[in-house]
C-alpha positions in Angstrom: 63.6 107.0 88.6 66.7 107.2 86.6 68.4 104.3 84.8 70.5 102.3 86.5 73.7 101.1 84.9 75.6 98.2 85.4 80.0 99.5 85.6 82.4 98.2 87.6 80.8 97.6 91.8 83.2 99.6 94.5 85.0 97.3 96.8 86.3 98.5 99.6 89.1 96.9 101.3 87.7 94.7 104.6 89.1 97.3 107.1 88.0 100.6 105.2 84.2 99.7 104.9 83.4 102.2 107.4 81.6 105.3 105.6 83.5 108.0 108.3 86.8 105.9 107.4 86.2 106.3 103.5 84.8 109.9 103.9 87.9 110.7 106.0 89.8 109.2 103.3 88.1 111.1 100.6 88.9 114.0 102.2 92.2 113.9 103.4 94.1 110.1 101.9 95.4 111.7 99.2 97.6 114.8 99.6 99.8 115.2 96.7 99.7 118.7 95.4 99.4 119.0 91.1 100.3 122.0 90.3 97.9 124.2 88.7 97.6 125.6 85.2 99.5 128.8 84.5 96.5 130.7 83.6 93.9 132.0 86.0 90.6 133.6 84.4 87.9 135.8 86.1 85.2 135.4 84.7 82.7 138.4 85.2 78.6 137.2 86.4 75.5 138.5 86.0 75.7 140.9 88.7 78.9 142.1 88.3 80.6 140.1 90.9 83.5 137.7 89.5 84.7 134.1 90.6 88.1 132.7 89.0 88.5 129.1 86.7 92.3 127.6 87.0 93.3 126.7 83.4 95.5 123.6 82.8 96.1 122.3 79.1 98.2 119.4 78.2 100.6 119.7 75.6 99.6 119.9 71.9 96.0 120.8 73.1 94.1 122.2 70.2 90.7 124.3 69.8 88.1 121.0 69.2 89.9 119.0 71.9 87.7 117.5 75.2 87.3 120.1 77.6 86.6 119.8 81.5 85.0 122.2 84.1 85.6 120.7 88.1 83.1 121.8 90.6 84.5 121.6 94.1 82.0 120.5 97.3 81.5 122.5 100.4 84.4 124.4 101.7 86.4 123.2 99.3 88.2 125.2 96.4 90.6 124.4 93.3 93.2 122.3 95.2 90.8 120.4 97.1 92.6 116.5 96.4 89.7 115.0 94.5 89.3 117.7 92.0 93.2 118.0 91.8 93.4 114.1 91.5 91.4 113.4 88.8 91.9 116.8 87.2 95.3 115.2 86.8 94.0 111.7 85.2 91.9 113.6 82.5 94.7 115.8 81.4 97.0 113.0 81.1 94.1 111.7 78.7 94.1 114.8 76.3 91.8 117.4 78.5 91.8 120.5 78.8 90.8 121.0 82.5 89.0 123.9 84.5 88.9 124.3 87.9 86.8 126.3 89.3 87.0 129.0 92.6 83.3 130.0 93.6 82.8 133.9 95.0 85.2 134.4 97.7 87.0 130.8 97.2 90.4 129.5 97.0 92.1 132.2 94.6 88.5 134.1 94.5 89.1 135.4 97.7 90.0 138.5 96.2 88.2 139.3 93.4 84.3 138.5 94.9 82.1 140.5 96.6 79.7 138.6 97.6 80.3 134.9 99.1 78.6 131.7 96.9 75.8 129.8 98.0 74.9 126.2 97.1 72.0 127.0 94.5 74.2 129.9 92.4 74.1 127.7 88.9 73.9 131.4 87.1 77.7 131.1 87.6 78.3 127.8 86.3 76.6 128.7 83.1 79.0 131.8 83.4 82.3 129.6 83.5 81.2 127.4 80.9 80.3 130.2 78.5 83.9 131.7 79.1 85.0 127.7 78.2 83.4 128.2 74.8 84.9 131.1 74.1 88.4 129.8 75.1 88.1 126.6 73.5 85.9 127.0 70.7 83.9 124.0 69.4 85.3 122.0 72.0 83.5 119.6 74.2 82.9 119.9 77.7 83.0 117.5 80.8 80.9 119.2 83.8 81.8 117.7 87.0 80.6 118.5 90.4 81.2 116.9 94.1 78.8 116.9 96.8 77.3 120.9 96.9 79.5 121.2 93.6 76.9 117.8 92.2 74.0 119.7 93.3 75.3 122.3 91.4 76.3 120.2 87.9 72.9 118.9 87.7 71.0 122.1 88.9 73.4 124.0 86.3 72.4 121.4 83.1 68.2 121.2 84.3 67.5 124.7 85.0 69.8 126.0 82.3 69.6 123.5 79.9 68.9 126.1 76.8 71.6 128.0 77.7 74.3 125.9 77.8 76.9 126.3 74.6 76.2 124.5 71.6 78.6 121.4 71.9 78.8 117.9 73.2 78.5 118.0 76.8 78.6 115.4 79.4 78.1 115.5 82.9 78.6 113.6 86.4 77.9 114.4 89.9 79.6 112.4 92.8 77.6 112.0 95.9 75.4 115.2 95.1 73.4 117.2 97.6 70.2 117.4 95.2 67.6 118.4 98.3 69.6 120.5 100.7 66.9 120.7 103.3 66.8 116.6 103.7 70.8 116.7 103.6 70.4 119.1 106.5 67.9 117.1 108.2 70.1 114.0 108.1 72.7 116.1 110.1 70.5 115.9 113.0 71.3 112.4 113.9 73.5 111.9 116.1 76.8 110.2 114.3 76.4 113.4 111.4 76.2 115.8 113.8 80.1 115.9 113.8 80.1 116.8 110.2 77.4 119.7 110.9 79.4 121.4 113.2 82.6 121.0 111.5 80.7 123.3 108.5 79.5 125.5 110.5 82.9 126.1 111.5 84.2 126.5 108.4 81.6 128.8 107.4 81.7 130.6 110.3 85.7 131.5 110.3 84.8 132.3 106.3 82.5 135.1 107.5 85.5 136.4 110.2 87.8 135.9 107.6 86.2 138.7 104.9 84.3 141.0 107.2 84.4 143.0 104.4 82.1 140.6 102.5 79.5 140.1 105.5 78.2 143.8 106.6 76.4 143.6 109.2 76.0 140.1 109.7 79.8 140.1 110.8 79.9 141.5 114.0 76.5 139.6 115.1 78.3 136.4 113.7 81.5 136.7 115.2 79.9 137.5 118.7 77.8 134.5 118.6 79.0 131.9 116.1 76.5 129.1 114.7 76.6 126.0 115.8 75.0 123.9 112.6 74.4 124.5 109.0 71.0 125.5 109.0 71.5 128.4 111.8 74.8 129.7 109.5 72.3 129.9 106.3 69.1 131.3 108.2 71.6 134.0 110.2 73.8 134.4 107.0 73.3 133.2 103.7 69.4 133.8 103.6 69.6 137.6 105.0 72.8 137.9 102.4 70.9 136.6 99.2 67.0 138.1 99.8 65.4 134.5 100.5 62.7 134.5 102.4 63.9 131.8 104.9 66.0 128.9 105.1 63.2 126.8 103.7 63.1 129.1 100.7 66.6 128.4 99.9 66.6 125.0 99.8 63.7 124.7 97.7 65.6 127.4 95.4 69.0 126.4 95.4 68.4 122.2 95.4 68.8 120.2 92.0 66.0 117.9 92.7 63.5 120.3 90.4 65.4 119.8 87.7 66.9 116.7 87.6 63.7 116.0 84.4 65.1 119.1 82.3 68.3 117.7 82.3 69.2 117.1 78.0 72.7 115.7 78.2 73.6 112.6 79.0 74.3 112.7 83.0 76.4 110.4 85.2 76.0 110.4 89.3 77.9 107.9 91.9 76.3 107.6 94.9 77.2 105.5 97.9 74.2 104.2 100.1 76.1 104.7 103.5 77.0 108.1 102.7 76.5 110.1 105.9 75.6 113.5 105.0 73.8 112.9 102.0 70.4 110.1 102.1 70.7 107.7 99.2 66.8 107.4 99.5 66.8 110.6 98.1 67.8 109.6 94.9 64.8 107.0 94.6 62.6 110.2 93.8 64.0 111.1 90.9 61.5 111.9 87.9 62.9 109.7 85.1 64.7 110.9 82.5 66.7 109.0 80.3 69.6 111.1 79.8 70.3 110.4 83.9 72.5 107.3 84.6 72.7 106.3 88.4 75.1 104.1 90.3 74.3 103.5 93.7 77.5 101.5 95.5 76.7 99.7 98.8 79.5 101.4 100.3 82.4 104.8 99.6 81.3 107.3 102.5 80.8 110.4 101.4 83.1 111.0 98.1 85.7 107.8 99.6 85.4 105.2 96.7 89.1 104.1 97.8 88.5 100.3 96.5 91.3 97.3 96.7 94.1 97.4 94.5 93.2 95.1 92.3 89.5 97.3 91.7 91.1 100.6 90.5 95.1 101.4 89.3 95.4 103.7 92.1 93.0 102.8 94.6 90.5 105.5 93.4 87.1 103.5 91.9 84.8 106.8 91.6 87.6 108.7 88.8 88.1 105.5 86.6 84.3 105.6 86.5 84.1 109.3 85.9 87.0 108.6 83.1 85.1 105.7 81.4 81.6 107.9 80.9 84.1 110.6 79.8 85.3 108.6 77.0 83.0 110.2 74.1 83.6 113.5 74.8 88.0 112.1 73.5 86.3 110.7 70.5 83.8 113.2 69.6 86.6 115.6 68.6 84.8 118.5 66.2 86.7 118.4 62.7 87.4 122.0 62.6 88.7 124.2 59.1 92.2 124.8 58.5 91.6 128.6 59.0 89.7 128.4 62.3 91.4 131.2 64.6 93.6 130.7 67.2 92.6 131.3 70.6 93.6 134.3 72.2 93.6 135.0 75.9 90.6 137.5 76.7 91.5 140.6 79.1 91.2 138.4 81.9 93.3 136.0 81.6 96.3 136.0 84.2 99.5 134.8 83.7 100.3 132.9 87.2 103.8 132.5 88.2 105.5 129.2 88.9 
């Protein structure tokens, strides 16, 4: 098991205890656009493909200043509102923050040539060496959301020799650690809703890029799936060489890994989340450097608590902020000659 820590309980307001409500909330309460940092990198893989990180510094930021890498969830992509929200929040505090496009996302649409897949933590390391080499000796924050959790924690287990040589810190909201039990609990009747509305998205993904898809396009589009598991078996696992869907779970799920982890780790959970079983998260293999909180209620990435429990409503990035806090005061004293950072050949200059 992991340690359980004792911060601030989520409170939801009497009429928003629901877990659809607060998931529906999560995902669609808070629509303010931020605009996004001027700078767009691509950031080449391992296999030659690319994905694209959105870079947003506050003012005065300096090389040995906290940095921050966001991980969207499903279907999501830079914009999504709760990597834009708190994205805000931490820059106001003095980081530098990163957010991320997978293959084929948001403004990676056009650079990919392949689409993502939930277990591609090869990438992460990817965007967080490019991090280090943009902001030398700085630290860095690695967030993740839902897939983009499972991802985080994957990322700092299995890679946990390769990740760059400074302070790091990482947290995972309501984090899809064992795919093929999060898949399983979308069998039930009141999460079936959420399974087909994936599928969905997935699906119009695929008609959107046939270009990306080959052959499975045309057998897609004439006979679209109906649930997440029949989109990866038809799509991702022919795509990416697994064996079968079962062999991508087991692949792509964090729950190996979770006792390789090195850094100190931070997940929010919600026990009435509906797509993702809290019970889960009871077969953890210990390791100290993991810090759960498991809230009685906040739907799947809600957490939007009375006004009186967070300044804006929004518990789960006040708790993300306060676990951050080391990474602001673990600023690396750096020589007066250290060399400026220079943009890399690719770095874009977005316009406003």
């Amino acid at each position: 098991m992991p340690r359980f820590i004792p911060i601030p309980p989520f409170r939801p307001p009497r009429l928003l205890r629901n877990p659809h409500t607060q998931t529906l909330i999560g995902a669609y309460g808070h629509r303010k656009r931020y605009r996004c940092g001027q700078d767009m990198h691509l950031v080449e893989l391992h296999d030659g493909d690319r994905l694209v990180l959105h870079d947003d510094a506050p003012a005065g930021w300096e090389p040995g200043g906290p940095t921050a890498l966001f991980l969207h969830g499903l279907l999501g992509c830079h914009i999504s509102p709760y990597v834009a929200r708190c994205a805000a929040k931490l820059k106001k505090l003095g980081f530098r923050t990163f957010r991320i496009d997978y293959r084929g996302t948001g403004a990676g649409r056009d650079f990919a040539e392949r689409p993502y897949h939930a277990g591609l933590s090869e990438d992460i390391v990817a965007a967080l060496s490019e991090i280090a080499r943009l902001c030398p000796a700085s630290p860095i924050a690695l967030i993740g959301y839902s897939m983009g959790g499972n991802l985080a924690l994957k990322t700092l287990g299995q890679h946990a020799e390769e990740l760059p040589d400074v302070p790091i810190r990482g947290v995972a909201v309501n984090p899809a650690v064992d795919l093929a039990q999060c898949c399983f609990q979308l069998k039930n009747r009141t999460q079936r809703m959420y399974d087909r509305f994936f599928a969905r998205g997935l699906t119009a993904n695929v008609l959107s890029r046939p270009e990306l898809f080959g052959d499975v396009f045309d057998e897609i589009a004439s006979r679209p799936p109906k649930r997440i598991v029949e989109f990866d078996r038809r799509v991702t696992v022919p795509l990416w060489g697994f064996r079968s869907t079962k062999d991508y779970y087991r692949q792509a799920s964090a729950i190996s890994y979770i006792d390789r982890i090195k850094v100190p780790t931070l997940v929010l959970h919600s026990k009435d989340d509906p797509l993702i079983p809290w019970k889960i998260f009871e077969s953890f293999t210990f390791n100290p450097q993991l810090q759960l909180h498991l809230s009685d209620h906040g739907g799947h990435m809600g957490y939007f608590a009375k006004s009186s429990e967070s300044p804006d409503g929004w518990w789960a990035d006040y708790r993300i902020i306060e676990w951050l806090k080391p990474l602001q005061e673990s600023r690396i004293a750096r020589p007066l000659s250290f060399p400026a950072v220079v943009p890399g050949p690719t770095a874009i200059r977005l316009p406003r």
